[in-house]
C-alpha positions as CSV (number, residue, x, y, z in Angstrom):
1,X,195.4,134.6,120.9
2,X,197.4,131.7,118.4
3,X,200.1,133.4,117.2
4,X,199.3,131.7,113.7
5,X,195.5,133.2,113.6
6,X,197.3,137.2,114.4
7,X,199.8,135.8,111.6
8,X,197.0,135.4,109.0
9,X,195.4,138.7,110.1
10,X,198.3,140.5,109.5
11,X,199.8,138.9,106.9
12,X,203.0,139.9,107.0
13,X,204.0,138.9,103.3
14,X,202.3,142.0,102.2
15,X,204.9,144.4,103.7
16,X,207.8,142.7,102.0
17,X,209.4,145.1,99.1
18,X,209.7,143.9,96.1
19,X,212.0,145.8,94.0
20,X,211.6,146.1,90.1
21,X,214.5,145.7,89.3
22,X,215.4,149.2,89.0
23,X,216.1,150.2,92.4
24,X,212.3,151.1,93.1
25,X,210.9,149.3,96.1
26,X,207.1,148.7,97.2
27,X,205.1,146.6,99.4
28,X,203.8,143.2,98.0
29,X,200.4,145.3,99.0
30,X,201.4,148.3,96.8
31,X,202.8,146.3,93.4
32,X,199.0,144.8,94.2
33,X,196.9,148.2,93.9
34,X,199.2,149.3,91.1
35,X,198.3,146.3,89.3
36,X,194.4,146.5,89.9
37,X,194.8,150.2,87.5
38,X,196.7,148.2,84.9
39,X,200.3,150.3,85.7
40,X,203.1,148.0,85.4
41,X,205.5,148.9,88.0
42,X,208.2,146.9,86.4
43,X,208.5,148.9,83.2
44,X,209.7,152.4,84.9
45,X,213.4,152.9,85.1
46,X,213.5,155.4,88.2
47,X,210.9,157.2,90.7
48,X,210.7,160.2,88.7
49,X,209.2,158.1,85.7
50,X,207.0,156.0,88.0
51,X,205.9,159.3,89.7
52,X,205.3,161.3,86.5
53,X,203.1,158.2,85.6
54,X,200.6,158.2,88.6
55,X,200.6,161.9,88.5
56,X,199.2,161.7,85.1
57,X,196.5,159.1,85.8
58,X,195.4,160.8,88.8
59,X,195.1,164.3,87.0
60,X,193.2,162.9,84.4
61,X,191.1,162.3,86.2
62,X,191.0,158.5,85.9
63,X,190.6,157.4,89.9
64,X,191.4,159.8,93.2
65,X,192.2,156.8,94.6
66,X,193.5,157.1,98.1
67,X,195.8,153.9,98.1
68,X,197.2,155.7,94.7
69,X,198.0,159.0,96.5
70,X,199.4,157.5,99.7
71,X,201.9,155.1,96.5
72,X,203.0,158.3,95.3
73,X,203.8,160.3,98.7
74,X,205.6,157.5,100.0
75,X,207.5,157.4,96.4
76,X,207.8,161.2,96.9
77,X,209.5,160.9,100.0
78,X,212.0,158.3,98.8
79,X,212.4,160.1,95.6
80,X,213.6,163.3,98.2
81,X,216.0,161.5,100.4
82,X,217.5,159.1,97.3
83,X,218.1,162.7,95.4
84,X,218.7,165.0,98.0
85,X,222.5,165.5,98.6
86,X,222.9,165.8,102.7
């Protein structure tokens, strides 16, 4: 197989982070879905407020999306090792 064909299948560009300026950091991919529900990534200030955010959407029952849930446990994750004092 061309390596420039399993390039363009992959695409790698989507797995770059992109960081809002506030220390939070998602896939081109993520920022993307985010987008598509209208939630500007760029306004939140920290993971909590970000996290509080999705939470809310997704308990009111706006989507169950699954790429929305899989956002918010890999921000839970990040949120637990950035906070967590080891």
């Amino acid at each position: 197989m061309d390596i420039n064909n399993l390039l363009k299948q992959i695409n790698p560009n989507s797995y770059l982070s992109v960081d809002n300026g506030h220390g939070i950091l998602l896939s081109k991919e993520e920022v993307e879905t985010l987008a598509k529900y209208q939630i500007n990534f760029y306004a939140c200030h920290n993971i909590s407020e970000l996290l509080m955010y999705l939470e809310e959407i997704i308990d009111e029952n706006i989507t169950d999306d699954e790429e929305l849930e899989a956002i918010i446990t890999k921000l839970q994750e990040m949120h637990y090792y950035n906070e967590t004092h080891k």
